[in-house]
N, C-alpha and C positions, 0 to 999 in steps of 0.2 A: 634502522636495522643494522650496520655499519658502526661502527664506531668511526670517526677520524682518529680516533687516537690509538685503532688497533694494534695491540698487541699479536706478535706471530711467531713463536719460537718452539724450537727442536723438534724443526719439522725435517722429517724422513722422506728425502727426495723421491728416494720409492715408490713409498706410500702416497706423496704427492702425486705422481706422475700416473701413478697404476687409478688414484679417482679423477683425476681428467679424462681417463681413457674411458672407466664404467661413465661416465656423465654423457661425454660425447658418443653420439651413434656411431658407427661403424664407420670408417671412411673419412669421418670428421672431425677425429683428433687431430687426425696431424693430414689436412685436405691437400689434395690438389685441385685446384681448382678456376676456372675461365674468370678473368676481369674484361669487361668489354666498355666501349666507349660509344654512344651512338649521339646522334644532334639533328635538329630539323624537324617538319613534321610535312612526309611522315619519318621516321626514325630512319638517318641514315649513317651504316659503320663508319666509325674512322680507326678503332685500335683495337687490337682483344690482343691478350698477355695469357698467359699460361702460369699462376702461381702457385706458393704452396712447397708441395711434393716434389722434385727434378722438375723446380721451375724453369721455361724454356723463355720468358721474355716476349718480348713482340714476336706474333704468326701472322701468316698471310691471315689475310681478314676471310669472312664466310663466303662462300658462295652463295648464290639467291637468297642471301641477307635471309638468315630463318626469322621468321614470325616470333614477335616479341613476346608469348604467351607460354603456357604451360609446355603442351607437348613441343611447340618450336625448342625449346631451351632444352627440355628433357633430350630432343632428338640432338640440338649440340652436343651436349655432355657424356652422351652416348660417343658420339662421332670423335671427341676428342678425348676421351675417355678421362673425365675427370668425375673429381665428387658433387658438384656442382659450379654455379655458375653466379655473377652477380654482371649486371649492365647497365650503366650510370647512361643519364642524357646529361652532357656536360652543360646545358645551361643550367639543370637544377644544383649544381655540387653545392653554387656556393648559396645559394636560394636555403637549402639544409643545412648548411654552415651557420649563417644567418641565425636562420632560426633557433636550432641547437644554442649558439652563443647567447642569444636573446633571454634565456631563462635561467640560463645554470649563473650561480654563486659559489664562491668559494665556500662555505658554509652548512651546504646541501650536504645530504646523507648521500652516498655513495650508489646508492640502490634507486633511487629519488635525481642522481643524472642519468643513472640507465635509464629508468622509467621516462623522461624526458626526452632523450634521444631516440627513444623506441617509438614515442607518438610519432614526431618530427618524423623520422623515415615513414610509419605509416600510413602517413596522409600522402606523401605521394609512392603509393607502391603502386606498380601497373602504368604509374602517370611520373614519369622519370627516373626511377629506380623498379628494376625488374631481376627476379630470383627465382631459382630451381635449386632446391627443394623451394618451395613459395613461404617461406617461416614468415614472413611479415604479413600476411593475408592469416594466418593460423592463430600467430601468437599474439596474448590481450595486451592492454598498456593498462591497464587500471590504475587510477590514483593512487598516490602514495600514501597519502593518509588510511586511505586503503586499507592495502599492505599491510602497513605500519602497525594499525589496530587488531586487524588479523593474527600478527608476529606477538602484540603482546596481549590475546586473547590466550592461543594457544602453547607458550611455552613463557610461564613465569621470570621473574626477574632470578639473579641470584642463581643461574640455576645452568644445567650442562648439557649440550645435546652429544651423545655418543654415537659415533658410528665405525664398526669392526668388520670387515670381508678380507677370510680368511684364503687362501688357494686352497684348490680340491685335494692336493695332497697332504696338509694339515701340518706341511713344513715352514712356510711362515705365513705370519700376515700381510696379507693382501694389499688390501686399504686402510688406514687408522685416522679419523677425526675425532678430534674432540674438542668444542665450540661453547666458551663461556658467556650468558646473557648477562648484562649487567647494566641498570639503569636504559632497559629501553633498546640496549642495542648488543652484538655480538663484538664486543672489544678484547677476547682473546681467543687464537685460535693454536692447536698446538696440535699432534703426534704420538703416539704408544712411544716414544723415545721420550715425552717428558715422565712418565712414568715406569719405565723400564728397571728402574730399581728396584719397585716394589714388587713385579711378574714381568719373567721375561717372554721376549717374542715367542721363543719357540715352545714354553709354557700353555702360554695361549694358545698356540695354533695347536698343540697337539690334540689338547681337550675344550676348547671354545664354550663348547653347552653347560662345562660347570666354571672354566674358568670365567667366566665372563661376570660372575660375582665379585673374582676378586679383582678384574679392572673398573668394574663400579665400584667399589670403597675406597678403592686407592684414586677415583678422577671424584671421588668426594672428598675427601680427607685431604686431597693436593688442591682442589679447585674452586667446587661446586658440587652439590648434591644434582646428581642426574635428574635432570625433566624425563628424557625419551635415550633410549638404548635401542639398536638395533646390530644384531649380529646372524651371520649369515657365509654360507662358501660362495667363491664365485659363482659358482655354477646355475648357484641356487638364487643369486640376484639375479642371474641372465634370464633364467626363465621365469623370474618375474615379471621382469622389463618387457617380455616379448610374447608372453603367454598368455592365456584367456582371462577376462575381468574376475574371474575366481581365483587366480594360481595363485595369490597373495594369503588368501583363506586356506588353502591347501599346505600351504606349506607350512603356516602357524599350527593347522593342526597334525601335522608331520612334525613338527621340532623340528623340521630343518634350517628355520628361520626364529629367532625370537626377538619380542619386543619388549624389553624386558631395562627399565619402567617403562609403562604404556598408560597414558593420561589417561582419564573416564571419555574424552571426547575423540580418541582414537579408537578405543572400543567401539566405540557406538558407530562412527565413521566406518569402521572393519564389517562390521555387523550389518548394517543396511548395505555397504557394496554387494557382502555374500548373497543378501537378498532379492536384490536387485539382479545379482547374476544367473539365482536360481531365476526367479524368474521369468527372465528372458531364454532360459533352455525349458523349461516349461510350455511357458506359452508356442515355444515353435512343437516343440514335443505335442502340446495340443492340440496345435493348427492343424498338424498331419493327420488328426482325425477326426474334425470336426468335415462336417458339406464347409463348402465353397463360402456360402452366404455367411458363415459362423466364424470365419478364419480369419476375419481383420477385426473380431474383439479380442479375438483369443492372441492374438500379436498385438494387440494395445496393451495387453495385460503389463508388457515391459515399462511400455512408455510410463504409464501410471504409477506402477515403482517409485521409477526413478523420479516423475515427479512428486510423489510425495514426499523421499526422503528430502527433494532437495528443498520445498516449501517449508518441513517440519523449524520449528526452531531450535532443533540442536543439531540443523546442519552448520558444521562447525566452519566453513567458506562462504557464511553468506555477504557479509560484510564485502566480497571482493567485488563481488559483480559477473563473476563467471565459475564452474565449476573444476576446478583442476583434474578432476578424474575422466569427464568428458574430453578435456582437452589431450590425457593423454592417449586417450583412445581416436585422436586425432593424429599423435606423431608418433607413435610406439610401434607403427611401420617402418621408419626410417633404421631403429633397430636391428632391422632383421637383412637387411642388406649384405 
């Protein structure tokens, strides 16, 4: 997915900095956050640090040692008010070291040591490494092969992913990627700065809905014929990120959003979501007037949706083993923080 030979040029620090911040949730770009140290069993403190943010170093340790689970850690990070929290048992560090070391090669896709190091930590989550937000009980590890078949199902060789987020006041651009696949893998990545020649920033930002033609000719004609375009105002990514399993639908058919190229298997994926969303406000709409005894088929009505779409065979994530849109309706909480 990675190239090792990636290419990364006339990238726009900006622009870099401003998609770290859309990627990362709220609080988590730039974290403060509890390191703690426990040993023994059952788990007893020996360090907690304060990183991150106005890191403060070594703190007195906790009082009646919170309980090593969800709400114990929540109530920490409440208590020291940080973004979260992570707490090693120092016999496992090197037990995960180990491990971790035991598989990676120099030679590996980049994506393929993530995937690696992600199992390794969560096999033991809960069981020597413990976390608030809980992202390793949440997030999959799926093979890379995986992945990898997935990656070159849905976005052709040869070919460019765009991505444009403008600021609400349509004075510059926001965010700018643009991502060349080539033999398998993404080996260049660049910036609306490598193309600024051809339409400038403030171009773009003024008019987006029509300019955004002439940043697809020009990220073809310099790079790659676009796979997938997506263009959008901040505002209008946020309340996708955080809004109900329709707002993505809502907003394609507002033009506020365009996906513009949009493959046949993003359609089709856009289209059963919408479905699936409808619905699930249906079936509750339903329920509210059905007797009693009639109200838990009329609430299956959702489940079966979504189990169809996801059974049919042009659900275009079967290969992975898990549904990414389920999953993000698992963290798109953290969002809204």
């Amino acid at each position: 997915m990675l190239s090792a030979d990636l290419a990364m040029h006339d990238l726009d620090a900006r622009h870099w900095r401003n998609a770290w911040d859309l990627i990362m949730p709220p609080g988590l770009a730039q974290p403060r956050f509890a390191l703690g140290f426990v040993e023994g069993t059952p788990p007893r403190w020996v360090k907690l640090v304060i990183g991150g943010r106005d890191a403060r170093g070594a703190i007195p340790l906790p009082e009646g040692a919170p309980a090593l689970d969800h709400r114990g850690l929540a109530a920490l990070c409440r208590t020291l008010q940080v973004d979260g929290a992570i707490i090693l048992d120092t016999g496992v560090v090197a037990a995960i070291a180990s491990e971790i070391e035991r598989h990676l090669t120099l030679d590996q896709d980049l994506a393929a040591q993530g995937l690696l190091a992600l199992r390794a930590l969560k096999r033991h989550a809960s069981r020597g490494i413990w976390t608030e937000p809980p992202l390793l009980d949440i997030l999959p590890s799926p093979p890379y092969e995986a992945v990898q078949r997935t990656f070159d199902l849905l976005v052709p060789d040869d070919s460019a992913l765009v991505l444009y987020v403008i600021d609400d006041d349509r004075t510059r651009i926001h965010t700018s990627v643009i991502a060349i696949k080539r033999g398998g893998d993404i080996d260049e990545v660049t910036t609306h700065a490598a193309i600024a020649d051809r339409i400038t920033e403030a171009a773009v930002a003024r008019d987006w809905p029509t300019a955004q033609k002439r940043v697809l000719k020009a990220v073809e004609e310099r790079f790659a014929r676009p796979a997938i375009g997506v263009f959008a105002e901040r505002a209008t990514l946020l309340r996708v990120l955080t809004g109900p399993g329709d707002q993505l639908g809502r907003e394609l058919n507002a033009r506020t959003l365009l996906i513009d190229p949009a493959p046949a298997w993003l359609y089709g994926l856009l289209g059963g979501a919408t479905a699936i969303a409808m619905a699930s406000r249906g079936a509750r709409a339903l329920a509210s007037m059905l007797p009693a005894a009639a109200r838990k088929g009329a609430a299956d009505l959702a489940a079966r949706a979504g189990d169809a779409f996801k059974n049919s065979g042009a659900h275009p994530f079967a290969l992975l083993g898990f549904d990414p849109i389920a999953l993000w309706a698992q963290v798109k909480h953290f969002y809204r923080r």
